[in-house]
Each structure stands twice: as structure tokens, then as C-alpha cells.
C-alpha positions as CSV (number, residue, x, y, z in Angstrom):
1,X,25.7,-122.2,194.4
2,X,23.9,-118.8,196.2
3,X,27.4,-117.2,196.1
4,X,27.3,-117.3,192.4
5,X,24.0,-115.4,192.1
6,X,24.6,-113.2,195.1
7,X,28.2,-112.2,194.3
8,X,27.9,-110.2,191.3
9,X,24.4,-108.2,193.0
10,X,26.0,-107.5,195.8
11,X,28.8,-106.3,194.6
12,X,26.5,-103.9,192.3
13,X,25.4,-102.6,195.4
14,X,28.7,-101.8,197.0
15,X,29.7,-99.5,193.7
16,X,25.9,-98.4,194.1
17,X,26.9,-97.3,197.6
18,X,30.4,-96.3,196.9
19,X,28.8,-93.9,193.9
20,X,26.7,-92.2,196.6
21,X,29.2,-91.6,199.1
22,X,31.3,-90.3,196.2
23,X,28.6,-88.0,195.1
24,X,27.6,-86.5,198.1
25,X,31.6,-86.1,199.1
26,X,32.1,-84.4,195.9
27,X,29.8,-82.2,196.4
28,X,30.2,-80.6,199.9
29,X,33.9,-80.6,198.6
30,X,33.3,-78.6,195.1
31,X,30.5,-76.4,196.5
32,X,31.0,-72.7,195.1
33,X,33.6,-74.2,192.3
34,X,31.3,-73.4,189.7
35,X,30.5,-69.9,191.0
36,X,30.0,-67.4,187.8
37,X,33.7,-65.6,187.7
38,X,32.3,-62.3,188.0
39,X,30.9,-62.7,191.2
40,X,34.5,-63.8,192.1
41,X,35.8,-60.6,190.5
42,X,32.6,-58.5,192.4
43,X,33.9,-60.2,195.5
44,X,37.6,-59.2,195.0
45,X,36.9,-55.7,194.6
46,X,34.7,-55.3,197.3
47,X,37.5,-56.7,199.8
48,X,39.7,-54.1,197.9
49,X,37.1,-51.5,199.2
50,X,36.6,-53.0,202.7
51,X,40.1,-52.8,203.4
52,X,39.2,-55.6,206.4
53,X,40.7,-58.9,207.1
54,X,39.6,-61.4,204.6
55,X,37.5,-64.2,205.0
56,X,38.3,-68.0,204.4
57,X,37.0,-68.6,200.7
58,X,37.2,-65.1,199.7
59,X,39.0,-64.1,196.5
60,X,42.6,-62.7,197.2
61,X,43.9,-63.0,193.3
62,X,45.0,-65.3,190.3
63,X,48.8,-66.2,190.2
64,X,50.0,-67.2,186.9
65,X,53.5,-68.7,185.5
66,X,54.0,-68.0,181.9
67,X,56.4,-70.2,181.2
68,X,54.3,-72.9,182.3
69,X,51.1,-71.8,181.2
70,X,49.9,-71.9,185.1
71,X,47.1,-69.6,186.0
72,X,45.1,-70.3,189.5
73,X,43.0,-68.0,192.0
74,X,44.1,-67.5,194.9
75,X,41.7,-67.8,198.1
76,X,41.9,-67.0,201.6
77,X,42.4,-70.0,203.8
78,X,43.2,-73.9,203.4
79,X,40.0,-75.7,204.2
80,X,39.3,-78.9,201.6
81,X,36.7,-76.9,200.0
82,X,38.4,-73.6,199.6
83,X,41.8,-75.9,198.0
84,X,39.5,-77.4,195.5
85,X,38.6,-74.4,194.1
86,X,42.4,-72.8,194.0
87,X,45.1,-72.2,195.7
88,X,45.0,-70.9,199.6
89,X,46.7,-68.3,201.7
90,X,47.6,-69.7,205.0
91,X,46.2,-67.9,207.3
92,X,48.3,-66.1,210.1
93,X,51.2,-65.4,206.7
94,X,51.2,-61.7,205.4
95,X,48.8,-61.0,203.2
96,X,51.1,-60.9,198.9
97,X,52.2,-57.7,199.1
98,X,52.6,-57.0,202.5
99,X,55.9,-55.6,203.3
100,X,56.6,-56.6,206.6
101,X,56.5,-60.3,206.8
102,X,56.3,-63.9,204.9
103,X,53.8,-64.6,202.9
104,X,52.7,-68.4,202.3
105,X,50.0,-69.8,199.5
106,X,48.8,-74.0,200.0
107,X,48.8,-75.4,196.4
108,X,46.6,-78.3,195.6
109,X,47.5,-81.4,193.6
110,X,46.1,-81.6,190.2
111,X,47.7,-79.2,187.5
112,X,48.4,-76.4,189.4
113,X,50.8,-78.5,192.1
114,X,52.4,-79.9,189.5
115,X,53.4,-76.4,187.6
116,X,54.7,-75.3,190.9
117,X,56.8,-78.6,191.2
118,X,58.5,-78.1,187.9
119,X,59.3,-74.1,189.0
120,X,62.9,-73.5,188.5
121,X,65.3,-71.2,190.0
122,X,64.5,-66.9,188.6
123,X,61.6,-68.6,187.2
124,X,58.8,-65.8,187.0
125,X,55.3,-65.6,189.2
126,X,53.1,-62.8,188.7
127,X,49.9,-62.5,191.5
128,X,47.4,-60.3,190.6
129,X,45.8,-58.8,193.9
130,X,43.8,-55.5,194.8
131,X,47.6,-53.9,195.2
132,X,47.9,-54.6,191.6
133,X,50.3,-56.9,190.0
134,X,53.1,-58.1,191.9
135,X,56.6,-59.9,190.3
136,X,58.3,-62.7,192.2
137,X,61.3,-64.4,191.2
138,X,62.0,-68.5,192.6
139,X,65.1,-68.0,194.9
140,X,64.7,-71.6,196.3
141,X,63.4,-74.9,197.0
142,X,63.3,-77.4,199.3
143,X,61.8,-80.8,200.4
144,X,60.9,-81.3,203.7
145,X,58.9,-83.7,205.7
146,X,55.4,-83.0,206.1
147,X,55.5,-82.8,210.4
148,X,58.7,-80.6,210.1
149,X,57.7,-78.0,207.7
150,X,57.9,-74.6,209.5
151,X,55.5,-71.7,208.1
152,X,56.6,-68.6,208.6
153,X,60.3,-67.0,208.6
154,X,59.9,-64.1,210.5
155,X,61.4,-60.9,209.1
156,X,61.5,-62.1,205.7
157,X,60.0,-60.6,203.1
158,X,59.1,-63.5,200.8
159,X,56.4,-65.4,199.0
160,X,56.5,-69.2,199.3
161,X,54.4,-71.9,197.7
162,X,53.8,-74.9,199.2
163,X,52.7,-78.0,197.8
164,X,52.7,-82.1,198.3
165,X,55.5,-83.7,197.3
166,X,55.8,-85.9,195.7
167,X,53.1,-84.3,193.2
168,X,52.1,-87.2,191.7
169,X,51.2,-89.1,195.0
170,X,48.6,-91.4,196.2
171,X,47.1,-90.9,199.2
172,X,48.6,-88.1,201.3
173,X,51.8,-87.3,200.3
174,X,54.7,-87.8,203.1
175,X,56.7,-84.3,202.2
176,X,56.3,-80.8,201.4
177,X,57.7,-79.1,198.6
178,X,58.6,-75.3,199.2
179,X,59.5,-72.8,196.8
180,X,60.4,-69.5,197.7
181,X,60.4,-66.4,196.1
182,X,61.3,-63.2,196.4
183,X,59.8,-59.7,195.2
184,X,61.0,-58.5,191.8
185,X,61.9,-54.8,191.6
């Protein structure tokens, strides 16, 4: 009989609880994501002037795919709260635009991992960054498992996207998808 009455309260305050945990995760997570875009743009340029190493969070450029009507930034580094505002450089990868070496950007789930998913071969990417706007071409993908995926080809002058495959998984996905791509002329 006290399991009747009890049951639905205390099961009001386990969403109560789970609400609060939710909350406060989403916000540690999404802190900065609704940061006024020009101080993003006031934040590129002075990198551009700096000419230094940047910094994780910091605004590196917006990549866009026409044909899918794909536009994200693109940040330094891969930390949770830097991927839930865009897309990351890995850090230790060339810089986009850097001539001598592979370049490699995390995508995150959600729109944005799903337009790279659905990139086909000489699809286009453009990347806006402080060296202006750079073409790539897709020259490949591949699926690979999660532990084997290797970051960096060395002496190869390539972009690659990287994002969890499947796209549409729950809970952390158990491969990679890579697409590479290769400067346009």
C-alpha cells in the first residue's frame, strides 16, 4: 500500500534529480556556445595578427559544403566543450593551409557529422582561415575502428575530417569515419 503513494513521488524526484545533473552538465559543456559572433571574428583576426600557436577554443575558421548546405567553425582543439561549439583541429596536425604536413579537423555528431558522412568522392570543402579561403576536393574515405585510427600521415599534404561512425549512433560510436581531401589548385 506505501509503494503506491511513494512510487510515483519518488520517482518525481529522480527526474527532479536527473534534470539537475542535466542542467548543470549542459552547462559546463555549452559554456562560450552563445558567445556574440563578433567576438569570434575579433578573436580570429587577432590570432591572424599574433602569428602564435593557437590556443584550444580559439577560432581557426568556418568550413562550409555547398552542396550540402554545411557551414561549421572551426576551433582549435577537441575538448567536449570546444566540439560542442564546432568542429576541432587536433592538435599536433598542421595547421589548414600548412604546406608541409597533414592536417586533421574532429567533427561532432549532430548536423554537421552527418553532412560529413554523406561527403562523396570530388565533393567540394571550402575553409575559410586567416590564409584566406582554401579549396579541398574528397579523395577518400574510410571506416576504421575507433582504437586503430592513426592521425597523422606524415609527408602528406592533406586535410581529413574525422567523425563517429556510425553518425547516427547511441552512445559512443565503435568506428571512425575518415574523409580525406586534398588541396584544390
Amino acid at each position: 500500500m506505501h509503494s503506491r503513494r511513494f512510487g510515483p513521488a519518488l520517482a518525481s524526484l529522480g527526474l527532479a534529480g536527473g534534470l539537475l545533473f542535466s542542467a548543470a552538465f549542459a552547462r559546463d559543456v555549452y559554456t562560450g556556445i552563445s558567445r556574440p559572433a563578433r567576438r569570434e571574428v575579433e578573436s580570429f583576426a587577432s590570432a591572424a595578427r599574433r602569428g602564435s600557436a593557437p590556443t584550444e577554443g580559439e577560432l581557426l575558421g568556418k568550413m562550409s559544403v555547398p552542396r550540402l548546405s554545411m557551414d561549421s567553425l572551426v576551433f582549435e582543439g577537441v575538448a567536449a566543450a570546444t566540439l560542442a561549439r564546432g568542429a576541432g583541429h587536433v592538435p599536433g596536425t598542421a595547421l589548414p593551409g600548412e604546406e608541409d604536413g597533414a592536417s586533421m579537423i574532429a567533427v561532432p555528431r549532430g548536423r554537421s557529422g552527418e553532412a560529413v558522412s554523406r561527403l562523396k568522392l570530388n565533393d567540394r570543402v571550402a575553409l575559410r582561415t586567416t590564409r584566406g579561403l582554401l579549396g579541398y576536393r574528397v579523395v577518400a574515405r574510410r571506416i576504421v575502428e575507433a582504437t586503430r585510427f592513426q592521425a597523422v600521415s606524415a609527408g602528406i599534404t592533406r586535410l581529413t575530417l574525422v567523425t563517429a561512425y556510425p553518425a547516427d549512433a547511441a552512445g559512443p560510436a565503435p568506428m571512425r569515419l575518415a574523409v580525406s581531401l586534398e588541396p584544390m589548385d
